[in-house]
N, C-alpha and C positions, 0 to 999 in steps of 0.2 A: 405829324402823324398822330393819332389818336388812339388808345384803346379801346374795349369793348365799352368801358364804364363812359367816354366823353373826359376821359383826364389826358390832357395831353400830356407826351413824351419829349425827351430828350435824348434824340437818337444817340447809341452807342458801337463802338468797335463790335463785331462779334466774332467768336473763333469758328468762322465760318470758310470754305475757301467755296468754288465754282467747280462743277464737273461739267465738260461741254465738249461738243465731240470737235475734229480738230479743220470742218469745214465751216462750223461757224466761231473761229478766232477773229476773222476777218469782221465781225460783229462786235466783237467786243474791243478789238481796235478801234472802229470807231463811234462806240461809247464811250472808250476813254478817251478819245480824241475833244467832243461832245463835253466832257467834263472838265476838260481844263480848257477850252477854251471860255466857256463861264467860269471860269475859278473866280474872277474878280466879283461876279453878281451872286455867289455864294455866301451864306454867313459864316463868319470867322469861325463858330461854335462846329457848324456842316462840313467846312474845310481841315480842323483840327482832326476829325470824327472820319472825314474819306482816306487824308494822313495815313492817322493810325492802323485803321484797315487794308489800304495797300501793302503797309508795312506787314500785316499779319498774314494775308491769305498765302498759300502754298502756289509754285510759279510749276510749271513744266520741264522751264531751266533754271538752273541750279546756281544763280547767283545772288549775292546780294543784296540786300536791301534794305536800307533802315531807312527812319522816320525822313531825315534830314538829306537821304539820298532822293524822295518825292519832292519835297521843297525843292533842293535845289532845281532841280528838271523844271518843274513847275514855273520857278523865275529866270529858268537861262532859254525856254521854249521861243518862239518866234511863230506867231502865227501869220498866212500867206494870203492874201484872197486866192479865193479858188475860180 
């Protein structure tokens, strides 16, 4: 991604979370379905940076969740053909 100037960036975590009404969850399920199943064609830099962000945004439910709890998931996942 790029700024206004042409200097590119290095994406970063932001203390940002998602407001969205609660018919399209089913959307953002399978974005994040969509992103871990590229995890591997990801750059290490991109995948540290999605991490840390999941770990930060605010959930609906009240569990949970540190950096090392996305890894794990990430490498115990099973993908199916569909």
């Amino acid at each position: 991604m790029s700024s206004d100037h042409g200097v590119s960036r290095s994406p970063k975590a932001m203390a940002l979370t998602l407001k969205y009404q609660d018919s399209d969850e089913h959307l953002l399920r399978r974005l994040g379905q969509a992103v871990v199943l590229q995890w591997d064609e990801l750059p290490d830099a991109l995948q540290d940076v999605l991490i840390d962000q999941a770990a930060g945004v605010a959930d609906r439910e009240d569990a949970p969740h540190e950096a090392a709890d996305f890894e794990r998931f990430i490498r115990g996942v099973k993908a199916k053909a569909v």
